[in-house]
C-alpha positions in Angstrom: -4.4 14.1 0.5 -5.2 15.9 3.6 -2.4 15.3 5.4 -0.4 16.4 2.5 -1.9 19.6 2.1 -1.5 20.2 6.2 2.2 19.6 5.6 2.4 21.7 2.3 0.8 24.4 4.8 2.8 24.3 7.4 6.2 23.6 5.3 5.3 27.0 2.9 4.5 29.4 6.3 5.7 32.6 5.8 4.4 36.1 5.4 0.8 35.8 7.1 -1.6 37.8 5.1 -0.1 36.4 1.9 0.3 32.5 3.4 -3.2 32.8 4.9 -4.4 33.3 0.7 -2.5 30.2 0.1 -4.1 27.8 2.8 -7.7 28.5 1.7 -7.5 25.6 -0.7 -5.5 23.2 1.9 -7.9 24.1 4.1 -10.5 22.5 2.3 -8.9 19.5 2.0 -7.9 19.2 5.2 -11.7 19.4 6.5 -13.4 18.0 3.6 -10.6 14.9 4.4 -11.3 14.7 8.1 -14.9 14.7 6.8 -15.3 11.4 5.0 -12.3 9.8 6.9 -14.4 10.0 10.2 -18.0 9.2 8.4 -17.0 6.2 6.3 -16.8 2.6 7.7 -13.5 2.7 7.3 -12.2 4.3 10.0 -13.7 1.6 12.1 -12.5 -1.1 10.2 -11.0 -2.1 6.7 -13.7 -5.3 4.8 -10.2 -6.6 3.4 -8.4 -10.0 4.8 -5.4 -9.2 6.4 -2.3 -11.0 7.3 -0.7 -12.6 10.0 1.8 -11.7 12.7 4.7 -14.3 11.5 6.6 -12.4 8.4 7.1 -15.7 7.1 3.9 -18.0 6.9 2.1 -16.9 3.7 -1.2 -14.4 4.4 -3.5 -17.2 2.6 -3.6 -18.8 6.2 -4.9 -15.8 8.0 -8.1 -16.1 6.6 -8.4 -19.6 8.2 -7.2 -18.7 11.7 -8.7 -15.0 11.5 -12.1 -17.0 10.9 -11.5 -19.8 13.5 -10.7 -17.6 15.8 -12.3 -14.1 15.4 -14.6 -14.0 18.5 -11.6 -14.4 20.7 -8.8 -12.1 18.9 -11.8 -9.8 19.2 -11.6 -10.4 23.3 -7.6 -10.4 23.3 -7.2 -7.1 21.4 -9.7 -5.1 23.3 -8.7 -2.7 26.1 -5.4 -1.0 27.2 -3.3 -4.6 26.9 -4.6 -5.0 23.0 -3.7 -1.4 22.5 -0.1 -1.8 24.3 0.4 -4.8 22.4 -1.1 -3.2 18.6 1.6 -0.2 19.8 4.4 -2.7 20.2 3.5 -4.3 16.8 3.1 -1.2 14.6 6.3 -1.0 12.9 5.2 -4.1 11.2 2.4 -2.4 9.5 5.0 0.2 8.4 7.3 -2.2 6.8 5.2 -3.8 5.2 5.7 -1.6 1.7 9.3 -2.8 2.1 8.4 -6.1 1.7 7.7 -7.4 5.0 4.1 -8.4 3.7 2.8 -10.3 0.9 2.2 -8.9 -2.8 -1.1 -8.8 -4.3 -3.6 -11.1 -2.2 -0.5 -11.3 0.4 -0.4 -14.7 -0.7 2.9 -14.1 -2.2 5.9 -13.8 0.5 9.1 -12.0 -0.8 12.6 -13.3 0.4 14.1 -11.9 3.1 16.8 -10.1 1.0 14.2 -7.6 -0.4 13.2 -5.8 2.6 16.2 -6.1 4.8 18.1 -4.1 1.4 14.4 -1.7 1.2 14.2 -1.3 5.1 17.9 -0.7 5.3 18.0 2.6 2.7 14.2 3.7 4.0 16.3 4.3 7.4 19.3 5.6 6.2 17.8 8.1 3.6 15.2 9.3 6.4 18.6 9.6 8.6 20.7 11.3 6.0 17.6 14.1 5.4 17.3 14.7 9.4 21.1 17.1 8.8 18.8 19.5 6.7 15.7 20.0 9.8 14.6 23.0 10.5 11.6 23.9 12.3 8.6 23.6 10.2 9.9 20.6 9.0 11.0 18.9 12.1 7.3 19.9 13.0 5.6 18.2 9.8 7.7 14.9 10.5 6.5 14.5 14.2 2.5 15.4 13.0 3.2 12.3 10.3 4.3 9.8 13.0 1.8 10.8 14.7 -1.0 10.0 12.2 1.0 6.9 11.0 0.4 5.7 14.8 -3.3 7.2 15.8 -4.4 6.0 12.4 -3.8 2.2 12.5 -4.5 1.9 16.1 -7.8 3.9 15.8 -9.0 1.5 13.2 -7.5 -1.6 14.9 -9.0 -0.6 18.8 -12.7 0.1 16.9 -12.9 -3.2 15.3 -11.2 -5.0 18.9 -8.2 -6.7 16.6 -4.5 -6.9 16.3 -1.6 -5.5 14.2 -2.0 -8.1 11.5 -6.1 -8.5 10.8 -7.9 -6.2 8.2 -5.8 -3.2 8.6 -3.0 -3.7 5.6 0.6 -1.5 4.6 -0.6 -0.1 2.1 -3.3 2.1 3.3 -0.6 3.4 5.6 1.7 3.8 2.5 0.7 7.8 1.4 1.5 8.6 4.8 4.9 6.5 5.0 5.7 8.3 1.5 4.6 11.9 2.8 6.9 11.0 5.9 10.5 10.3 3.6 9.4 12.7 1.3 9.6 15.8 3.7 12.3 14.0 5.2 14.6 14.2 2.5 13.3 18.1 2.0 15.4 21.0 2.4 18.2 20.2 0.4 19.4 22.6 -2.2 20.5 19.6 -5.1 18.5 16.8 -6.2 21.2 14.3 -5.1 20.4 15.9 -1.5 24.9 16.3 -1.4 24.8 12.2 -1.2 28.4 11.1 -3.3 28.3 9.3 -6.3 29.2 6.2 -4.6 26.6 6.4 -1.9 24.1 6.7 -4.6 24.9 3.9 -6.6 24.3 1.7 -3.7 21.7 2.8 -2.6 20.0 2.4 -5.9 22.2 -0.6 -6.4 20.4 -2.4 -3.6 16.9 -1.1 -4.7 17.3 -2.9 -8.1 18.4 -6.1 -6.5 15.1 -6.1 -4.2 13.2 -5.4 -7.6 14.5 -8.4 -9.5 14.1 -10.5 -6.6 10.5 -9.3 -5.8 9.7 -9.7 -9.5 11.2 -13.4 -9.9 9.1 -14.7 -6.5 5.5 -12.5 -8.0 6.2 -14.9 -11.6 7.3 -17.9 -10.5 3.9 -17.4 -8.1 1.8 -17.9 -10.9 3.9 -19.8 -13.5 4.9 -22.6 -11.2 3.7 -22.0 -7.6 5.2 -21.3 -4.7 5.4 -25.1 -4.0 8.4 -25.1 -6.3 11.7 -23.7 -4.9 14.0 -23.1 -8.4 15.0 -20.3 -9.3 14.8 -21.3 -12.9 11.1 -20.2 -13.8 11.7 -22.2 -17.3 10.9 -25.3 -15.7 7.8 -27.0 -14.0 5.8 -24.4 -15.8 2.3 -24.7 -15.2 1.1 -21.5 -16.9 2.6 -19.2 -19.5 2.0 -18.3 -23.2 2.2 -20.2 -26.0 5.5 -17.6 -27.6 9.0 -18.3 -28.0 9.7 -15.7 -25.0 10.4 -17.7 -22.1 9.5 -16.5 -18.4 13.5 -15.9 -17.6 14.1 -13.8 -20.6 10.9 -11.4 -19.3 12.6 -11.3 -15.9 15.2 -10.7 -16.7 14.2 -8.3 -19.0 12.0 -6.4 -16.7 15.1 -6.1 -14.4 17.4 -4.6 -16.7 14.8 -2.3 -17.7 14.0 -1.2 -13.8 18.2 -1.1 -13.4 18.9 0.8 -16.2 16.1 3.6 -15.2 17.6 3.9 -12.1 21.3 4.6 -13.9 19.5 7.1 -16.0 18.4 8.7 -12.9 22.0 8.3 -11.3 23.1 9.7 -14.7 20.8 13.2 -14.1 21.6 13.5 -10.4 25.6 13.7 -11.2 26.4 15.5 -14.2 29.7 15.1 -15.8 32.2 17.7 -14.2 29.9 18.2 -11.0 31.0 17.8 -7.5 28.6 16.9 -5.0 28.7 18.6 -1.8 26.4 18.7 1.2 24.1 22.6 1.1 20.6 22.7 2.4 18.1 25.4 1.3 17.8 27.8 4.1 14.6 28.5 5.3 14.1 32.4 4.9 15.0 35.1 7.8 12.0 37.1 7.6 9.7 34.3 7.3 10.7 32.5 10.5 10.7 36.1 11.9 7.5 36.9 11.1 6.1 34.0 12.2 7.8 34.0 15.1 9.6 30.8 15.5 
């Protein structure tokens, strides 16, 4: 939240005496933020298991080896070699909200078709909004890589661990959102002048990683992981005693994901509307005034 009011700040600068009204209450945030980040435990360390540094064994066998082993990762990860090699390994922690870790306990891998497809339109959304970058923006966007690095390594360097031990995605995952949020801002239509085409696969391939996500989390606990169909109907070990069986919910919760996405398609490309490429121009007098 404090980050987000920093970047409301510095993305709404314009006329001083009136802008410097409008940051009093960002201001607050931003210091009372700072505050309890700095004073609470956590930004010396996270008291939740984390995962491991292979994207492919399940996260229920960190706890084993992070146990085993803690008094030494604590001895590797110290100093500048841990921190070079936490640096090398932090894109992992941002990719993990595509899919690249485990859902719920991170005991539950996702195939490798849902994040290539999620990582794949993160990068190529954050690309597209990089044509509409002005100043203030291009500003905002370095300040959130630059938390979404100092953050994680902070916490990881206090604690002596590595990219893959108590610090998890998602408590990097406001920032990540913050970052493509402002990255797709400036744009003066919704559809940010992206074709109809472009759009449907974009959201074509964000459905796909949502049925797939959502088959692997219920066959997880219906059947286990230990059995490889794709059918959830069979080998089930837990499910309710109604004639709705656990392939008609699926796939029923995928339509209904698929079909909220068309309706969003629908509303970003009216009938009779051409979509071209404007961005929203920043105001002369603002950037004058503020002299950038």
């Amino acid at each position: 939240m404090a980050f987000a009011a920093l970047a409301a700040s510095i993305l709404t600068y314009g006329r001083v005496s009136a802008w410097l009204k409008l940051t009093i209450l960002p201001a607050v945030i931003i210091v009372l933020g700072a505050f309890f980040f700095l004073t609470a435990g956590q930004s010396t360390g996270i008291a939740t298991v984390g995962a491991t540094a292979s994207t492919s064994a399940p996260a229920s066998s960190v706890a084993d080896s992070a146990a085993a082993g803690s008094e030494a990762s604590g001895a590797a990860a110290g100093g500048i070699s841990g921190l070079l090699a936490n640096l090398m390994d932090l894109p992992w922690l941002w990719t993990g909200g595509a899919g690249t870790w485990g859902l719920g306990w991170l005991d539950t891998p996702l195939p490798v078709s849902v994040w290539v497809l999620m990582i794949g339109v993160l990068i190529a959304m954050v690309f597209w909004g990089l044509q509409a970058s002005g100043t203030r923006k291009s500003i905002v966007l370095v300040l959130a890589l630059i938390a979404l690095a100092v953050l994680p390594l902070y916490i990881l360097w206090g604690k002596n661990l590595r990219v893959g031990e108590w610090v998890q995605p998602r408590y990097l995952l406001p920032l990540l959102l913050i970052f493509v949020g402002v990255a797709l801002y400036g744009f003066a239509k919704d559809h940010l002048g992206i074709s109809r085409l472009q759009a449907a696969v974009v959201f074509a391939a964000v459905a796909v990683s949502n049925s797939l996500a959502l088959h692997n989390n219920m066959r997880r606990y219906i059947s286990g992981l230990g059995d490889a169909g794709f059918n959830l109907n069979t080998n089930i070990e837990w499910w309710w005693n109604m004639p709705i069986s656990p392939m008609l919910v699926w796939m029923g919760g995928s339509a209904a994901f698929a079909l909220m996405l068309v309706g969003l398609w629908l509303w970003l490309y009216p009938k009779g509307e051409r979509p071209g490429l404007r961005t929203s121009q920043e105001p002369a007098a603002s950037l004058g005034g503020a002299g950038i």
